[in-house]
C-alpha positions as CSV (number, residue, x, y, z in Angstrom):
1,X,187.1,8.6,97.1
2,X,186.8,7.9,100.6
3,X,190.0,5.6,102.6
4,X,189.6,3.9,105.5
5,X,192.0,5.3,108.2
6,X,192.7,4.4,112.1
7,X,193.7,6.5,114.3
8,X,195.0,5.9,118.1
9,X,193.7,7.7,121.0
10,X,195.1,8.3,124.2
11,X,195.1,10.0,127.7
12,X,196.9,10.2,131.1
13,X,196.1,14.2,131.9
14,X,192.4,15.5,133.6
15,X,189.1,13.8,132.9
16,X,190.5,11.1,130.3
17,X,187.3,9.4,129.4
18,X,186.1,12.6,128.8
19,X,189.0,13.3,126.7
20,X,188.3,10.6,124.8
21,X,184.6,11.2,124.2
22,X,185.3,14.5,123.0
23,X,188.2,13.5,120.7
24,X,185.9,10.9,119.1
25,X,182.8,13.1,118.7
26,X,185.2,16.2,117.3
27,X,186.5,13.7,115.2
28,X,183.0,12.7,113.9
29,X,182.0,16.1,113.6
30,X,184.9,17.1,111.3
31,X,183.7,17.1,107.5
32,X,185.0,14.7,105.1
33,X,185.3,11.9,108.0
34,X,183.0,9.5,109.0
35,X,183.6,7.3,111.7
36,X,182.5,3.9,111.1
37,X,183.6,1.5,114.4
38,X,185.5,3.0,118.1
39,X,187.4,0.4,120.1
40,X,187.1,-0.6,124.2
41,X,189.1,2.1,126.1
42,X,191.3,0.2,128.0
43,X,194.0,1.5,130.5
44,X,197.8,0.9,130.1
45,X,200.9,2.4,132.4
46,X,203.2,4.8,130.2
47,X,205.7,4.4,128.5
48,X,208.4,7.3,128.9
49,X,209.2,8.9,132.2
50,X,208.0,6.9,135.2
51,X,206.3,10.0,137.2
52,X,203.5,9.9,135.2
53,X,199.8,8.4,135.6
54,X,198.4,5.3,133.8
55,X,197.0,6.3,130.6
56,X,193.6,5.4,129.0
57,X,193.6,4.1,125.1
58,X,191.4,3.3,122.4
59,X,191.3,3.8,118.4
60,X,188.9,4.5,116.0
61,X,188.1,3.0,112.4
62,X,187.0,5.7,110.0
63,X,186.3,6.7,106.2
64,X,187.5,9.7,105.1
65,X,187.9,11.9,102.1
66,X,191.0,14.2,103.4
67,X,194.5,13.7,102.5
68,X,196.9,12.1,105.5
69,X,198.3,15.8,105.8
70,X,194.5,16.9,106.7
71,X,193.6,14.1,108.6
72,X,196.9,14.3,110.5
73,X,196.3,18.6,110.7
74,X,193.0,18.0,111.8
75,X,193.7,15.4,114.9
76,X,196.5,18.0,116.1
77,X,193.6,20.9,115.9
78,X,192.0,18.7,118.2
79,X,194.9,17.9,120.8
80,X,194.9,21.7,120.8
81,X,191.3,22.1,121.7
82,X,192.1,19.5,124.6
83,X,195.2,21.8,126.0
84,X,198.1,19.7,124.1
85,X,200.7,22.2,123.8
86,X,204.0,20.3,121.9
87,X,206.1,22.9,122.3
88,X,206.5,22.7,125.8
89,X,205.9,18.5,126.3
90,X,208.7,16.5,126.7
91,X,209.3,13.2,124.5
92,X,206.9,10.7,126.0
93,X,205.5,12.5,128.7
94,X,202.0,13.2,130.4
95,X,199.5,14.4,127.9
96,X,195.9,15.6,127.6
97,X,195.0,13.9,124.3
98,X,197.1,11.9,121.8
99,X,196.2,11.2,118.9
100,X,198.2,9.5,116.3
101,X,197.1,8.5,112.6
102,X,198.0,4.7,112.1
103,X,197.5,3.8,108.8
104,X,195.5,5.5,106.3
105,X,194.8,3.2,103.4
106,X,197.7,1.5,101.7
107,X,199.3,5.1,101.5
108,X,203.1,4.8,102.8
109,X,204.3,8.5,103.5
110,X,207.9,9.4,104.8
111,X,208.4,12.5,105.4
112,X,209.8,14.9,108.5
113,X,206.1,15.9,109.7
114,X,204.6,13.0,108.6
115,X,205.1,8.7,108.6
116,X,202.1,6.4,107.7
117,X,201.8,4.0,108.6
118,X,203.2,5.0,112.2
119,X,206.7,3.8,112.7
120,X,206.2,2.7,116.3
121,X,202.6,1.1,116.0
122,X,204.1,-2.8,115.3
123,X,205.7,-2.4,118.3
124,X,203.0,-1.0,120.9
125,X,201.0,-3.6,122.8
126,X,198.5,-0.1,123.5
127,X,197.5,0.6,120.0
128,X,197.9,-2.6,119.2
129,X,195.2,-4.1,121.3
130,X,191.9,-2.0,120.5
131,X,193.4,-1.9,116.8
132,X,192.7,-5.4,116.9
133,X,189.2,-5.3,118.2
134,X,187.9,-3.0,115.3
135,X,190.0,-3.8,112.5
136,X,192.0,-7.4,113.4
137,X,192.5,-8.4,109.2
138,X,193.8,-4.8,108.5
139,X,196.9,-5.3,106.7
140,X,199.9,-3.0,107.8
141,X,200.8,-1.3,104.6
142,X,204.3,-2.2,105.0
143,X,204.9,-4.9,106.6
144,X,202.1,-6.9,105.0
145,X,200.7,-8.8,107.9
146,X,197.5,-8.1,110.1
147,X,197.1,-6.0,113.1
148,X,196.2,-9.4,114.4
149,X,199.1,-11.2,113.6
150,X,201.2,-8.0,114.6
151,X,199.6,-8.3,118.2
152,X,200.2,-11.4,118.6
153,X,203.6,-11.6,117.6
154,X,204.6,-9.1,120.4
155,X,207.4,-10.6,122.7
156,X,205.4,-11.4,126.2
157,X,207.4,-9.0,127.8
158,X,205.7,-5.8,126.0
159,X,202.2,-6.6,126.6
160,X,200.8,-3.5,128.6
161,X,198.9,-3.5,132.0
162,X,195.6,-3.5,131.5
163,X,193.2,-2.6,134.8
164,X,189.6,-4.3,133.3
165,X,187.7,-2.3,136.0
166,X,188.3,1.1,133.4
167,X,187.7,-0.9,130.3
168,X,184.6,0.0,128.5
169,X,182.7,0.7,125.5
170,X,182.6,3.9,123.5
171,X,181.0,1.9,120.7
172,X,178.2,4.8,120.9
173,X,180.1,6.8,119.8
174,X,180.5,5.2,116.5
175,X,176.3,6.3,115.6
């Protein structure tokens, strides 16, 4: 039976839109996932080491029939494809391609490898923000309250930089 899963996206390395576009579609192209709605990309300044340049975000809504292990297996596979080598990044720092499973159902999982929903999500103005746009009644599995509700419950002072001029659809991408 298929669960509806969201996933993050993000970029602040090379061609990031292009990133992006090829995350999404790889992601669509994997078997046992269907994406059913992609978010605005909008662009954010990092968090983590300051030398760094502004990254580009978005997330995806999708149905899948693979485990959280898998799904989580299979958006590493990709960040791979893109030039993400984790051994040698540092905590926070500039990347290719991120991609981070949010929730995945009402499935709570704890372990080393592996945390759904993501422990950091509640707090990220970033994935919070195009969450909302696809998927703003989603309930976080844990904390039992919306992704809109979660947004806007963020103190002031954590809400990202957003430059509107990079802002734009990848809602293609969903077909």
């Amino acid at each position: 039976m298929a669960e509806t899963a969201y996933i993050a996206l993000g970029s602040n390395l090379g061609d990031r839109l292009a990133a992006i576009e090829s995350a999404v579609r790889s992601l669509r192209a994997t078997p046992g996932v269907t994406i059913t709605t992609v978010s605005e990309v909008v662009e954010s300044k990092p968090i983590g080491p300051a030398c760094q340049n502004d990254y580009l975000n978005a997330a995806v809504r999708l149905e899948t029939t693979l485990s959280p292990r898998r799904l989580l297996q299979r958006c590493q596979e990709i960040e791979a494809e893109h030039g993400r080598n984790r051994a040698e990044e540092r905590r926070w720092g500039p990347r290719p391609l991120d991609l981070d499973l949010l929730m995945c159902g009402e499935s709570v999982i704890d372990e080393p490898d592996l945390t759904v929903p993501h422990p950091l999500m509640h707090k990220r103005d970033f994935v919070l923000r195009p969450l909302a746009q696809i998927a703003p009644g989603a309930l976080h599995p844990v904390l039992k309250v919306t992704v809109e509700s979660l947004l806007s419950s963020l103190p002031a002072e954590t809400a990202m930089e957003y430059a509107p001029d990079v802002s734009c659809s990848l809602g293609w991408l969903s077909r």
